[in-house]
VOVEXZA-368672 format. One record per residue (C-alpha): x, y, z. Coordinates in steps of 0.02 Angstrom, whole numbers. Layout:
residues N
+--------+--------+--------+
:   east :  north :     up :
+--------+--------+--------+
:      X :      Y :      Z :
...
+--------+--------+--------+
END
This chain:
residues 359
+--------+--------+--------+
:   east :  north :     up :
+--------+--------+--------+
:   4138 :   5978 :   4041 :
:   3954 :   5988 :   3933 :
:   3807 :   5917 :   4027 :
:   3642 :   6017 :   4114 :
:   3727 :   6128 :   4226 :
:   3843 :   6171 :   4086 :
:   3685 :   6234 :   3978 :
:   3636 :   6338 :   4153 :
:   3752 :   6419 :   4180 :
:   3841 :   6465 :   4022 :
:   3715 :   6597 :   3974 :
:   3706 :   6680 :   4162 :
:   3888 :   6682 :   4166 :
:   3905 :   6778 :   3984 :
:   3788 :   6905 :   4049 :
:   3857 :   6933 :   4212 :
:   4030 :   6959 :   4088 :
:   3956 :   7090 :   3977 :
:   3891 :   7167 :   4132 :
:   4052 :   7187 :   4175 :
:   4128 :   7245 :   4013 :
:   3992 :   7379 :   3989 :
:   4038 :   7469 :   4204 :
:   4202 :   7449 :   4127 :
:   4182 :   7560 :   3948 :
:   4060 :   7686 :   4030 :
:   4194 :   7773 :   4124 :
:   4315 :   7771 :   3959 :
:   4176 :   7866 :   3865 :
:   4148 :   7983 :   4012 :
:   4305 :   8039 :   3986 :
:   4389 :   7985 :   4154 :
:   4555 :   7939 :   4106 :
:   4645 :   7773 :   4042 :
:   4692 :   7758 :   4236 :
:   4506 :   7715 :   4312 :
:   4467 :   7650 :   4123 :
:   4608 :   7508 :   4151 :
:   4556 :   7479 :   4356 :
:   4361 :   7452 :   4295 :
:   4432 :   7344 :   4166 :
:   4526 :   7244 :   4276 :
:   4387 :   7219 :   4403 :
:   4251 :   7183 :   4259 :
:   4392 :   7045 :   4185 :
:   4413 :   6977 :   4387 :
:   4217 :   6979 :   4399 :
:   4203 :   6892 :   4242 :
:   4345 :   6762 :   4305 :
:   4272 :   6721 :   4456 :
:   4102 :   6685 :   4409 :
:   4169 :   6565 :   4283 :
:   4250 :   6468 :   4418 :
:   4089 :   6467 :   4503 :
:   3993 :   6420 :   4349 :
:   4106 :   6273 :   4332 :
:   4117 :   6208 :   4505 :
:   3929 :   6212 :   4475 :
:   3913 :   6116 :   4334 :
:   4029 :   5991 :   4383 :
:   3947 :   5960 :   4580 :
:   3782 :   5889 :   4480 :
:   3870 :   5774 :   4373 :
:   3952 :   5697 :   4503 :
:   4130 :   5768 :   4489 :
:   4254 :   5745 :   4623 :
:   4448 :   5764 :   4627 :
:   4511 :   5601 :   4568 :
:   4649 :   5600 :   4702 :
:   4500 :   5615 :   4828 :
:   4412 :   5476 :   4734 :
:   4599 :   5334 :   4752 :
:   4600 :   5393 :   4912 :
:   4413 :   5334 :   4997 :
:   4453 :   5179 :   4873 :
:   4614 :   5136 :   4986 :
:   4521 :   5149 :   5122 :
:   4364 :   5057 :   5080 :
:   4496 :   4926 :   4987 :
:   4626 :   4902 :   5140 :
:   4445 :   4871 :   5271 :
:   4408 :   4719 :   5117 :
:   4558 :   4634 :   5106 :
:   4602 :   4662 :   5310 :
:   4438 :   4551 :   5352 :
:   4465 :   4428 :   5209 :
:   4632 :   4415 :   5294 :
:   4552 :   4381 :   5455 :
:   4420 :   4273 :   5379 :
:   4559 :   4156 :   5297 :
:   4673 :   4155 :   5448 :
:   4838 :   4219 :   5372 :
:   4913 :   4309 :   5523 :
:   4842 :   4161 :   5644 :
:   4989 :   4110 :   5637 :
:   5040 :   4175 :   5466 :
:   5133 :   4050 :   5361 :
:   5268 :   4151 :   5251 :
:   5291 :   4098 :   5108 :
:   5457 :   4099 :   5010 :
:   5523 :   4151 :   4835 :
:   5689 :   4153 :   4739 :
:   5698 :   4232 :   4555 :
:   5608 :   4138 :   4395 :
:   5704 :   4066 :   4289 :
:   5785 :   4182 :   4167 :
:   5696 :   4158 :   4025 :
:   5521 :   4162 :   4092 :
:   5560 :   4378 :   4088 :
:   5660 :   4510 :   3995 :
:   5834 :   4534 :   4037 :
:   5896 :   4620 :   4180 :
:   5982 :   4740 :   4078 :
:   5825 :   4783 :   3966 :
:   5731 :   4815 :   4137 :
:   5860 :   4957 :   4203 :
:   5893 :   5036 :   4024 :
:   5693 :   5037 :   4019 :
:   5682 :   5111 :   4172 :
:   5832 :   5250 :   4172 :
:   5788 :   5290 :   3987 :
:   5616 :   5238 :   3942 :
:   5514 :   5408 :   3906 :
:   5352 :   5396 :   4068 :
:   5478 :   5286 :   4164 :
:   5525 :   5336 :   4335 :
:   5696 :   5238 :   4410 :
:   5671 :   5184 :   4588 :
:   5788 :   5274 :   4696 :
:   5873 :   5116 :   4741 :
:   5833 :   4947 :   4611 :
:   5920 :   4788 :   4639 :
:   6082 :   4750 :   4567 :
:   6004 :   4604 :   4495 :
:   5883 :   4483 :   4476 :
:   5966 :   4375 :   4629 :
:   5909 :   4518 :   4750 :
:   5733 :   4479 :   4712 :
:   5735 :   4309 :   4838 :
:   5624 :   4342 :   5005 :
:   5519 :   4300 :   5137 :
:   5323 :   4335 :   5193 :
:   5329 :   4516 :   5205 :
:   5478 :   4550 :   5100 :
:   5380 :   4578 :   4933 :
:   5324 :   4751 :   4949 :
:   5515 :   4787 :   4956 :
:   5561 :   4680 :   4789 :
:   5439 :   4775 :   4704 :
:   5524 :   4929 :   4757 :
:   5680 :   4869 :   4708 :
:   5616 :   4811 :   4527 :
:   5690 :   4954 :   4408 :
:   5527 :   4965 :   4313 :
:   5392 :   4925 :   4475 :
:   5330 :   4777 :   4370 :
:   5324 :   4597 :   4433 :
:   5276 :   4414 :   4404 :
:   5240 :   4299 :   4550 :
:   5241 :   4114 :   4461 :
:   5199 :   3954 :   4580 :
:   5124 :   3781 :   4579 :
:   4932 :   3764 :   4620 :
:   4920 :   3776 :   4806 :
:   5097 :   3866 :   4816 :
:   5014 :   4028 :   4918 :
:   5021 :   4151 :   4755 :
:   4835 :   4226 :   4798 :
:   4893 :   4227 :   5001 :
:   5042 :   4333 :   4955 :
:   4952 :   4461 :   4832 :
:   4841 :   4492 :   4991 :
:   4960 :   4521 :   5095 :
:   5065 :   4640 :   4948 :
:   4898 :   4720 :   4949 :
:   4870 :   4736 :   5115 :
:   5071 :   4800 :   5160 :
:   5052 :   4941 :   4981 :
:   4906 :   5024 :   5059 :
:   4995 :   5029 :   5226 :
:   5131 :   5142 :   5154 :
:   5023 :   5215 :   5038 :
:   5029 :   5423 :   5014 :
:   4860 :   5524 :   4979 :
:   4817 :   5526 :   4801 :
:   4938 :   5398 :   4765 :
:   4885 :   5220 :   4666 :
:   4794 :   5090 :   4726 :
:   4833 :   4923 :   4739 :
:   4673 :   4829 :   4697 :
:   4677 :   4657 :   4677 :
:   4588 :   4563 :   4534 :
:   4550 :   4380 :   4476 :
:   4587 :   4382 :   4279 :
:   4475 :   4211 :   4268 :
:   4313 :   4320 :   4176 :
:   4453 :   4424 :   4080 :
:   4429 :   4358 :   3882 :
:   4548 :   4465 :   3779 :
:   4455 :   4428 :   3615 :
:   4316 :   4503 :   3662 :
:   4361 :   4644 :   3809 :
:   4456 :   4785 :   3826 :
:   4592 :   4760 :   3977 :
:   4524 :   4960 :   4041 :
:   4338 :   4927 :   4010 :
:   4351 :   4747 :   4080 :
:   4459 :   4822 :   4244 :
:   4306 :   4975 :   4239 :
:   4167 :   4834 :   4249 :
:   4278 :   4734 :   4385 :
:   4301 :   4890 :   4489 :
:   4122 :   4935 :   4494 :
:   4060 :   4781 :   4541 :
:   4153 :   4794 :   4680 :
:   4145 :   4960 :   4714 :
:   3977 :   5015 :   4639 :
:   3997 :   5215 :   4697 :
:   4127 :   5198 :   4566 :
:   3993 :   5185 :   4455 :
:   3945 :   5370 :   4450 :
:   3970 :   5470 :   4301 :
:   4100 :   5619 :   4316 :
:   4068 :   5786 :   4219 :
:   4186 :   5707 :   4070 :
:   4051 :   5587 :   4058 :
:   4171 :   5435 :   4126 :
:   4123 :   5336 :   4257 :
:   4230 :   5384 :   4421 :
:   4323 :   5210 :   4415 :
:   4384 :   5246 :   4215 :
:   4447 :   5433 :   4296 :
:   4551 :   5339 :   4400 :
:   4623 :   5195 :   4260 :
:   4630 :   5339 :   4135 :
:   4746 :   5452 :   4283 :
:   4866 :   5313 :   4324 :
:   4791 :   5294 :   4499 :
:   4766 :   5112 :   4491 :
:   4916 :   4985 :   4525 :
:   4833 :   4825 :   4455 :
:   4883 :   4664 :   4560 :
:   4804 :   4534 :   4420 :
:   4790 :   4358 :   4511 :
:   4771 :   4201 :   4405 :
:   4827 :   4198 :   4215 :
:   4826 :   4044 :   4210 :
:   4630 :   4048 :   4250 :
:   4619 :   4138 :   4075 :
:   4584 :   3993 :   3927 :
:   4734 :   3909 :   3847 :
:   4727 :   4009 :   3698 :
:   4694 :   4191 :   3765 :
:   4825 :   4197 :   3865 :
:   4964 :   4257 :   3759 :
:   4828 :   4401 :   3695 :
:   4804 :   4441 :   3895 :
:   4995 :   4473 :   3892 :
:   4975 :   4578 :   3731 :
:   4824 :   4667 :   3841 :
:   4933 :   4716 :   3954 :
:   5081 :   4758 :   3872 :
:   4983 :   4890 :   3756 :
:   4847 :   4972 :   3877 :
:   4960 :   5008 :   4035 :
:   5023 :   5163 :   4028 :
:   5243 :   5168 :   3991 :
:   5276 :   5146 :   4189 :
:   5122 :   5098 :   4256 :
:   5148 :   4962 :   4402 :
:   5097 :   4808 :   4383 :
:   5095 :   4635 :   4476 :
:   5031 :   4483 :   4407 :
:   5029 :   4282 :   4472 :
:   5007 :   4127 :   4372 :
:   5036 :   3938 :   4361 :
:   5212 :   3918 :   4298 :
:   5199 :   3797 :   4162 :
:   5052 :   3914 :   4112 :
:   5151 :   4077 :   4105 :
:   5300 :   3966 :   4001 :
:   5198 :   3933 :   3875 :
:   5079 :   4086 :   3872 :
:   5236 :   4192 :   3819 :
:   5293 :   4071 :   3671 :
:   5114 :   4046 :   3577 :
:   5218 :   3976 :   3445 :
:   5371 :   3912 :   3362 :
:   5487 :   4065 :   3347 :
:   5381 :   4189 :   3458 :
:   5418 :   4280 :   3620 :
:   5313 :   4407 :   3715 :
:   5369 :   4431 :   3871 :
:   5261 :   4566 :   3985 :
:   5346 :   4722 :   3953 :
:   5477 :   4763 :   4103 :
:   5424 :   4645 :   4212 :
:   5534 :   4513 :   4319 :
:   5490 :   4360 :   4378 :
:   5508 :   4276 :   4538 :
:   5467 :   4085 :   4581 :
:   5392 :   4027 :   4748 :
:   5468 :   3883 :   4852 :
:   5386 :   3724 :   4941 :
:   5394 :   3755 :   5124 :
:   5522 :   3679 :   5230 :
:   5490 :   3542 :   5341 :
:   5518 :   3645 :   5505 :
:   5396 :   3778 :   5447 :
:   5256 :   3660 :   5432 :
:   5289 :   3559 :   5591 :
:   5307 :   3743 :   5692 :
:   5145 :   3788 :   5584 :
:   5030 :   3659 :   5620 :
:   5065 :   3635 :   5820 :
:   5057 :   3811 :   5848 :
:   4860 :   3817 :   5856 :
:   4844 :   3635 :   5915 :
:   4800 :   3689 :   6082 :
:   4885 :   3581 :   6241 :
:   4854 :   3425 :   6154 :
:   4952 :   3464 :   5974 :
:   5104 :   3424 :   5978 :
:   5062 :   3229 :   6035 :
:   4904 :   3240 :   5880 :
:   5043 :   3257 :   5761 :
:   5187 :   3154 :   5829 :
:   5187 :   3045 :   5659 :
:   5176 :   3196 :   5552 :
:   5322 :   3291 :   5655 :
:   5417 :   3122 :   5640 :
:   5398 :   3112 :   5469 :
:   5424 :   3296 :   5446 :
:   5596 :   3290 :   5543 :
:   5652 :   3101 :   5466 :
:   5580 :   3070 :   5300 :
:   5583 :   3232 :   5172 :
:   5507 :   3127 :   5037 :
:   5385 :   3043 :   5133 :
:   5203 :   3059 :   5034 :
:   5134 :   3176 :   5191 :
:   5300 :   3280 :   5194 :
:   5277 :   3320 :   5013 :
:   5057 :   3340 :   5037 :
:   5102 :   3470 :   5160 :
:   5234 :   3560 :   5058 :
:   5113 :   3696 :   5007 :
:   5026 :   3830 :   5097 :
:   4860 :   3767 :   5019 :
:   4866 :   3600 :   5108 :
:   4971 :   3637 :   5270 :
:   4823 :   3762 :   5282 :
:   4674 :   3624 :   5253 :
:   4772 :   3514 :   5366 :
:   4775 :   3646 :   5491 :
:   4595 :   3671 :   5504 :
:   4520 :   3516 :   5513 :
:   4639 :   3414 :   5634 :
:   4673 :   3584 :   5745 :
+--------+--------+--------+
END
């Protein structure tokens, strides 16, 4: 708690404390009794108390101090007003196109078992007051994923899919749907690409620091420990990190991302993170005979859309004339399920583009 106002004050406040002290021992050596001794005491000691407080709140307001709970939350709100208008900007709730899940396969993440003995045992782990009985509880809809993170014995999650499958769509909208149920002083959910993330050269907290502040530059200012404000808030827990795209990481720092993660978050820290299936497979086997999964973490899959949820998707913004602008496709989408277009428009990605430019 050094810095300028530290060297200001310090001095003043020893002064103001011997002060103090000497109203205090010139009653005792008047001869006055223990009685008034002890009371001048006791107000010198409260005197000397209180100023400290006030020599500390003043040396931290000039280095730029604040309560990191107040910090998380104007973060959540500057963070929910981003993604809400990216949202808008990218037309997910116009109309929104949910996208589906069911659980990974089992061996893309630890055992069910591990996850609740990690969880009800692990020292810093907290249990959720109601986790799912297993990983087949973890299937859902749109919406549904803030609650299969709740129900995730450890608060940790994977979201695996095929390029185009809606991963990114769906971590804004988890993003979006945490902050809405989000307590003061509470994490926040922040959402970050992993693509500039190199493991052999950064640190997963400094790297998150510089990400934070770039988007976030207020976060930037130095706190009386002499951390910047967004390191307070990685360092106190009150970050959940949503980490989009391992697969955006090179080939052969992926596996060392996983060991990033598994040793700087904190034992329970939160943590949700997407990536390319085939990616993830082989980013947590870097070798014959090895296996590092992410550390209490489940996985869950996303599905191709069905052929009714396209058709309903793409004539519900056609206007009066869309329904007869995509007879073929509707045809094809009712009649033919492995018709080339049916399986084009299987993923959010390209219902989306399709969307756009014919609508």
């Amino acid at each position: 708690m050094g810095g300028r106002g530290g060297k200001r004050w310090q001095p003043v406040g020893l002064l103001v404390g011997l002060a103090g002290t000497a109203a205090a021992v010139a009653p005792w050596r008047g001869g006055r009794g223990t009685a008034g001794t002890l009371a001048a005491v006791v107000a010198a000691g409260g005197l000397w108390v209180a100023w400290a407080g006030y020599a500390v709140d003043r040396r931290d307001t000039p280095a730029g101090d604040v309560d990191v709970a107040g910090v998380a939350d104007r973060l959540a709100d500057q963070v929910g007003r981003q993604w809400a208008a990216e949202a808008r900007r990218q037309d997910l709730n116009r109309p929104p196109l949910e996208v589906s899940w069911q659980p990974a396969d089992p061996s893309l993440s630890p055992p069910w078992s591990d996850l609740r003995r990690l969880a009800a045992s692990g020292a810093g782990w907290r249990q959720p007051a109601q986790s799912a009985a297993g990983p087949h509880e973890l299937a859902g809809t749109g919406g549904e994923l803030v609650g299969v993170l709740d129900r995730v014995p450890t608060g940790r999650l994977v979201v695996l899919g095929e390029p185009g499958s809606g991963k990114t769509m769906l971590l804004i909208r988890l993003v979006l749907d945490l902050l809405t149920r989000r307590t003061p002083g509470s994490p926040v959910p922040l959402l970050v690409p992993l693509a500039s993330f190199r493991p052999d050269r950064h640190d997963l907290h400094r790297w998150l620091e510089t990400q934070i502040i770039r988007e976030h530059p207020w976060l930037a200012t130095t706190a009386a420990a002499g951390i910047s404000r967004a390191r307070a808030l990685l360092d106190a827990g009150l970050i959940l990190p949503v980490l989009d795209g391992l697969d955006e990481i090179r080939s052969g720092g992926r596996d060392q991302a996983i060991a990033a993660i598994n040793t700087t978050l904190r034992d329970g820290q939160q943590l949700v993170l997407s990536c390319r299936v085939t990616a993830f497979r082989h980013a947590i086997r870097p070798g014959p005979g090895r296996l590092r999964h992410i550390e209490g973490a489940a996985a869950i899959r996303l599905c191709r859309l069905n052929p009714a949820q396209v058709a309903a998707y793409l004539t519900e913004t056609g206007g009066s004339a869309g329904t007869a602008r995509w007879i073929p496709v509707l045809t094809a989408l009712a009649t033919a399920p492995t018709a080339p277009v049916v399986l084009a428009l299987a993923t959010p990605l390209m219902a989306s583009l399709a969307r756009t430019i014919y609508n």
